[in-house]
C-alpha positions in Angstrom: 0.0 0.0 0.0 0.7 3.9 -0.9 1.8 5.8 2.5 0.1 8.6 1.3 -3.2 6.6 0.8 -3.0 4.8 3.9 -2.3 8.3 5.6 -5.3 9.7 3.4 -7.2 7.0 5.0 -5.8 7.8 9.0 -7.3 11.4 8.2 -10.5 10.7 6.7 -11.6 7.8 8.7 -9.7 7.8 11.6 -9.4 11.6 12.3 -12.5 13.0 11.0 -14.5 9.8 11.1 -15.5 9.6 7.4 -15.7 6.4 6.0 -12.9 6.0 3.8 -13.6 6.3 0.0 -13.9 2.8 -2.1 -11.1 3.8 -4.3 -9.1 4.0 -0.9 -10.5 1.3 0.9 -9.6 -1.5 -1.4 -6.2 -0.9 -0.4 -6.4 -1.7 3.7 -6.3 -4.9 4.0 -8.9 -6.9 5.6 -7.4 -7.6 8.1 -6.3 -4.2 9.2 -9.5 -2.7 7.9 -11.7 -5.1 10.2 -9.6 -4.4 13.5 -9.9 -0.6 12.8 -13.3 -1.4 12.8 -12.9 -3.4 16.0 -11.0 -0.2 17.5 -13.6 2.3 16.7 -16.0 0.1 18.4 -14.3 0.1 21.7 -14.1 3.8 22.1 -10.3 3.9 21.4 -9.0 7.3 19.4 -5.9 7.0 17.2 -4.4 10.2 17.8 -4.9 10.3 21.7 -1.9 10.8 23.7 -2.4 8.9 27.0 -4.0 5.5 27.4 -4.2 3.3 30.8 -1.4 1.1 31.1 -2.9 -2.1 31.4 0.3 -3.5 33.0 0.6 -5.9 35.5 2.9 -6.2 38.2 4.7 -7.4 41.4 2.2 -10.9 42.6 -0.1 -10.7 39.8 2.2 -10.6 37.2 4.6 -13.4 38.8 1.1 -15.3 38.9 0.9 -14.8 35.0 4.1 -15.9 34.3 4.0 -19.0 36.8 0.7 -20.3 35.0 2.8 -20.1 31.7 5.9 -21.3 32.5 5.9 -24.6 31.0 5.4 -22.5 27.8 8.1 -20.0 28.3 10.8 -22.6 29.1 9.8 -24.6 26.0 10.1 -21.0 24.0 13.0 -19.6 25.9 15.7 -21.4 23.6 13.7 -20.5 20.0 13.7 -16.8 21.2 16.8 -16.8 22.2 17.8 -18.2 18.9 16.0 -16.1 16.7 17.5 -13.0 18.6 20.7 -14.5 18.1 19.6 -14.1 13.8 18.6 -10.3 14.2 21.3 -9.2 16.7 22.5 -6.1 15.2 19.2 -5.2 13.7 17.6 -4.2 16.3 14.3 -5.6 17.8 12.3 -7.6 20.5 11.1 -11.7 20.5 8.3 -11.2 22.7 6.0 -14.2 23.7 2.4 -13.4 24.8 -0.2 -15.7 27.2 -3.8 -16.2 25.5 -5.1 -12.9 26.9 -2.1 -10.8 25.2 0.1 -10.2 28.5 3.5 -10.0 27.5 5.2 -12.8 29.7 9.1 -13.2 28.2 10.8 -11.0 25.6 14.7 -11.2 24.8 15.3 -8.2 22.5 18.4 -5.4 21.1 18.9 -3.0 24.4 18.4 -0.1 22.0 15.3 -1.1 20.9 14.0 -2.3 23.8 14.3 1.2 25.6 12.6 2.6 22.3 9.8 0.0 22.9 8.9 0.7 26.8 8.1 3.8 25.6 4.7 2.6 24.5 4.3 -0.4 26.7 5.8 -2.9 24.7 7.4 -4.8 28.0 6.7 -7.7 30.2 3.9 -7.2 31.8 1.9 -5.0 29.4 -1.6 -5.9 27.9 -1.3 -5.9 24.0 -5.1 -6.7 23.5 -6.7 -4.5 20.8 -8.9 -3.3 23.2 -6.0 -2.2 25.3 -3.5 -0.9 22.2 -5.3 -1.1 19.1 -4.7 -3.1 15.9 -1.2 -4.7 16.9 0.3 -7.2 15.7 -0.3 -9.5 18.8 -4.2 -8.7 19.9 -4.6 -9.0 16.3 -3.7 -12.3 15.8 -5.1 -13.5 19.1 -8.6 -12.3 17.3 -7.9 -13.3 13.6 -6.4 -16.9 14.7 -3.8 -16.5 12.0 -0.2 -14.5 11.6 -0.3 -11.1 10.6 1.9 -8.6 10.0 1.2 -4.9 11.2 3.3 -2.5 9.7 3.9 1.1 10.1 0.3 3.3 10.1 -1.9 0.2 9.7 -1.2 0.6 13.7 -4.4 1.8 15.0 -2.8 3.8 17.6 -0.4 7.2 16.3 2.1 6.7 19.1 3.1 2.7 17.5 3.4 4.0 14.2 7.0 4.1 14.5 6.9 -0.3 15.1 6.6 -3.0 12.5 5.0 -6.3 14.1 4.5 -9.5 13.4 2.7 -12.4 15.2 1.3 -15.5 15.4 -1.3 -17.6 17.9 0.5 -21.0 19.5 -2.2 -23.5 19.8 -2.0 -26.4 22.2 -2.4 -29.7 20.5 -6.0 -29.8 22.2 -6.9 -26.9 20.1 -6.7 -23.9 22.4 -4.7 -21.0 22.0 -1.7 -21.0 24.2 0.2 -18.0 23.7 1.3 -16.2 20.6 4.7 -15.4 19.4 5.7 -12.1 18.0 8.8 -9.9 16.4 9.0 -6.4 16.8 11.3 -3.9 15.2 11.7 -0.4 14.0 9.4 -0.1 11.0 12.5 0.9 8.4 13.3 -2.6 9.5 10.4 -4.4 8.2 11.0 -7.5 5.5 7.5 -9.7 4.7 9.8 -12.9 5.0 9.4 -12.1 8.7 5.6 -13.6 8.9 7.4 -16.8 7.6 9.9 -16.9 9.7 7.4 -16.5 12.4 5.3 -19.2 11.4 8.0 -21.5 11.0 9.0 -20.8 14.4 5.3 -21.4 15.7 4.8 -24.4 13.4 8.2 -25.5 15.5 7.1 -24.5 19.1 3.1 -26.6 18.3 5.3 -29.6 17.9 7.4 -29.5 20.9 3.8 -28.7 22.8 2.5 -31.8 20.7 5.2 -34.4 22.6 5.1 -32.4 25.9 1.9 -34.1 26.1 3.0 -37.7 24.9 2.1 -39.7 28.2 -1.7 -38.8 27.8 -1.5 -40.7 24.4 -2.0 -44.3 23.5 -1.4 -43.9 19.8 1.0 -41.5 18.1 0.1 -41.3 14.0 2.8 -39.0 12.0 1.4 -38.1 9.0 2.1 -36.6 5.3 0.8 -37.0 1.7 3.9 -38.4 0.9 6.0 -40.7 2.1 9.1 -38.7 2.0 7.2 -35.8 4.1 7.3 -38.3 7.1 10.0 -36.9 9.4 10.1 -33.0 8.0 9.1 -30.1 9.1 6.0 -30.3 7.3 4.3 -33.8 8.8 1.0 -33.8 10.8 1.1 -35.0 14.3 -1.7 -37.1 16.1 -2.6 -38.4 19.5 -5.3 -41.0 20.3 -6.9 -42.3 23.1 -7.4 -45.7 23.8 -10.7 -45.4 21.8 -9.2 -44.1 18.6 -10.8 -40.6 19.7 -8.2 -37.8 18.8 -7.3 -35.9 21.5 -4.1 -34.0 20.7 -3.2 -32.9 16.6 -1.1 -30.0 15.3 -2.5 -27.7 12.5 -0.1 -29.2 9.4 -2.4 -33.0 10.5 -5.7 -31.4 10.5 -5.1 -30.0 7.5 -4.3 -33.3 5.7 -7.1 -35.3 7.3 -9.7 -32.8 6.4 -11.0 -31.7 9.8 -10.9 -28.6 12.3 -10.2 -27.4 15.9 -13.3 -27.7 17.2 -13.1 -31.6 16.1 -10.3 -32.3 18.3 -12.1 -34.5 21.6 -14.6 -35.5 19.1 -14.0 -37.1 16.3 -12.5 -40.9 16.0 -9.6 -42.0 13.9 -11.4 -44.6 12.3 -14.4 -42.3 11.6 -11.6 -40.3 9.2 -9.6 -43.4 7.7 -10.4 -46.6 5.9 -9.1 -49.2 8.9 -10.1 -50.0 12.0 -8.2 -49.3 15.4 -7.9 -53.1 16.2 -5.6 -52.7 12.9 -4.1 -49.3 13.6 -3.0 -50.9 17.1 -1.5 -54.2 15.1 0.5 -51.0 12.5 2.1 -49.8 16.3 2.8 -52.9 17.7 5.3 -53.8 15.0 7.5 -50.4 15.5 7.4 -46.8 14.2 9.7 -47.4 11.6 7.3 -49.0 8.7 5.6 -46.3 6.7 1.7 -47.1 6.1 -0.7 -45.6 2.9 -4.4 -45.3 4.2 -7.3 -43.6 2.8 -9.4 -41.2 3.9 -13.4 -42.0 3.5 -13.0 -39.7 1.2 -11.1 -41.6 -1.0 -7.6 -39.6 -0.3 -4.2 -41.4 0.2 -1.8 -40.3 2.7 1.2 -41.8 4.3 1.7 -42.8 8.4 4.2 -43.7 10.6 1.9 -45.3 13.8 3.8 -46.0 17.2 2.4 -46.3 20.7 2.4 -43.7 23.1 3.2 -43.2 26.7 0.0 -44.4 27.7 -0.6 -47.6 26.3 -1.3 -50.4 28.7 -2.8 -48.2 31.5 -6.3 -49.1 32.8 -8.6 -47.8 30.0 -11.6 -45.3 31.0 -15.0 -46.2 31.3 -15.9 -45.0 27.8 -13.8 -47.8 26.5 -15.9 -50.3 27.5 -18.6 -48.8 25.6 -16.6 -48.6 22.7 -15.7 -52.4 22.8 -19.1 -53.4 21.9 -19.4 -54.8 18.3 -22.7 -53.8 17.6 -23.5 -57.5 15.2 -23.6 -59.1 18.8 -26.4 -56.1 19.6 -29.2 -57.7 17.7 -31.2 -59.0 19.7 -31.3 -56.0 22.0 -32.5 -53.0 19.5 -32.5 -50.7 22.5 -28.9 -51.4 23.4 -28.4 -51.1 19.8 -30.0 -47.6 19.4 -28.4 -46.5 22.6 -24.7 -47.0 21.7 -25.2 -45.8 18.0 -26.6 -42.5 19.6 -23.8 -41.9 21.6 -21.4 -42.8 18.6 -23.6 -40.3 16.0 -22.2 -37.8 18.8 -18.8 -38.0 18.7 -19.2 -37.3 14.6 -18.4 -33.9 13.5 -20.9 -32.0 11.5 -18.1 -31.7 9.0 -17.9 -35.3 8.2 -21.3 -36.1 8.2 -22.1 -33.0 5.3 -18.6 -34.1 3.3 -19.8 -38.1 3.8 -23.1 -36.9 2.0 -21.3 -35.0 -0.4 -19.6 -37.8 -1.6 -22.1 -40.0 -1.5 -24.2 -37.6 -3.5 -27.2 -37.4 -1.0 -26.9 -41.4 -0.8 -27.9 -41.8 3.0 -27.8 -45.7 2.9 -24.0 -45.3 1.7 -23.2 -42.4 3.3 -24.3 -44.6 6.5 -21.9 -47.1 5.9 -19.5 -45.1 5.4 -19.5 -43.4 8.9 -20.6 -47.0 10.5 -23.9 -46.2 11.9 -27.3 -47.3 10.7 -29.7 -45.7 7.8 -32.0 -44.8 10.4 -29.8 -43.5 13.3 -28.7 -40.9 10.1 -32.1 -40.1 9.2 -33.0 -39.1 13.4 -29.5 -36.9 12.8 -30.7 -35.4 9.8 -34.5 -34.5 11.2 -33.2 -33.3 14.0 
């Protein structure tokens, strides 16, 4: 974008509250353009000189930082490496919690003077509500990276910072934290938003095995076989009941399913094999590379080993899960019941791709997802 459009725009809209003109407009990005928005809404002002510092401190802040620590010590070397790239260029690593409290940085001296000048410290509250469109809040409300450059800062006073962040999710799905590089804005490159997601992507996967021991089944996965063991492979933790419980973003990508699946969605809903099979794949070793399909009729490559928690005492819900539902028969009602609770742990997404495939076929789509015509139908009148 033009400076001199985007400081047209600061004037009309954000000055003088006009709207800015279409032939203008097309030229914020979304992204900046909806958290303006977002910053309007709150009552923030652009141009106002003094804002409440939102900082913690002293107990509460230690508190902070002690309910993250298991985070900050896995991020401490990463940030420390990445400084250790821009040393000499001046800037701040700073890792946020899931509210946008600043809870480690490792930054240039200089620049770090230059930045507590607007907050930009341990402690401080980057939520857009508290600082406007920054890098941080903004990617805490987007769920994505983004870069903030310049004057697409909502507030006057951080126009002199370029920022760019990104969230850290959990392998359960949650946000964790997010990781962000400041600098001077003379200093901005758009490789930067790479590097940060590289790093992220990095830091998700050492959160992934932090968790091992709650997983019976580890599944690495790619859509090639040479992916398996590279930065770009999927990872995946099961229960004892195939349910996934833990999965980075690069593995719900490739298996076609979302965040909000995570807790709820089986692995053998998702692939062609059972879990009495995916058990016999870990039982011989992690080494032997497996092609399965999708239900959906997609090939991708695993490596399947058992995790930390094979062999404990298996929950209740396991029990449940045992039952072939053949040896049901002659008990409909036991039938119905445990193909009801099934139908439940199926996401809306793979029930509407299923029927997609199956081009409104709900006697094959059934089979497909394992239940019976009729359970379907109650899901679909419902």
């Amino acid at each position: 974008m033009k400076v001199s459009n985007l400081r047209d725009i600061r004037r009309s809209w954000l000055l003088h509250g006009d709207a800015p003109a279409e032939n203008l407009k097309s030229q914020l990005s979304l992204t900046v353009y909806r958290s303006w928005q977002r910053c309007l809404q709150s009552g923030l002002e652009a141009f106002q000189k003094q804002l409440p510092d939102n900082i913690l401190s002293g107990q509460i802040l230690q508190s902070r930082i002690d309910q993250r620590r298991d985070l900050i010590t896995l991020a401490k070397p990463t940030m420390n490496y990445l400084h250790g790239l821009m040393s000499g260029n001046g800037g701040v690593i700073i890792l946020s919690d899931q509210q946008g409290v600043i809870v480690h940085s490792v930054g240039d001296p200089q620049f770090v003077s230059k930045a507590d000048r607007v907050l930009l410290k341990t402690g401080a509250s980057w939520q857009e509500k508290h600082r406007g469109t920054n890098a941080i809040g903004t990617a805490l409300v987007e769920g994505t990276a983004v870069s903030i450059n310049g004057s697409e800062h909502f507030l006057e006073n951080n126009g002199f910072l370029s920022c760019t962040a990104a969230p850290i999710f959990s392998p359960s799905g949650k946000i964790s934290g997010v990781l962000d590089i400041s600098t001077d804005k003379s200093a901005y490159h758009p490789h930067t938003i790479g590097l940060v997601k590289a790093t992220v992507h990095s830091l998700e996967k050492q959160l992934f095995f932090s968790k091992e021991s709650e997983y019976t089944l580890i599944l690495k996965v790619h859509s090639s076989p040479e992916g398996l063991g590279s930065m770009g492979e999927g990872l995946i933790g099961l229960d004892e009941n195939g349910k996934i419980i833990g999965a980075d973003r690069a593995a719900l990508t490739l298996i076609g399913i979302n965040i909000l699946d995570i807790g709820a969605v089986k692995i053998q809903q998702l692939l062609d094999i059972s879990l009495d099979r995916i058990f016999d794949f870990a039982k011989k070793g992690q080494s032997k590379v497996y092609e399965l399909r999708t239900h959906f009729s997609k090939s991708l490559f695993f490596k399947i080993s058992l995790g930390h928690s094979y062999g404990r005492p298996l929950h209740s819900e396991s029990l449940d899960s045992s039952i072939d539902l053949s040896k049901n028969s002659a008990n409909p009602m036991a039938h119905e019941e445990f193909e009801s609770g099934a139908l439940k742990q199926l996401s809306r997404i793979a029930i509407q791709k299923t029927l997609e495939k199956t081009n409104g076929n709900v006697s094959l789509a059934a089979k497909l997802l394992r239940i019976s015509r009729n359970t379907l139908y109650r899901h679909l009148k419902n």
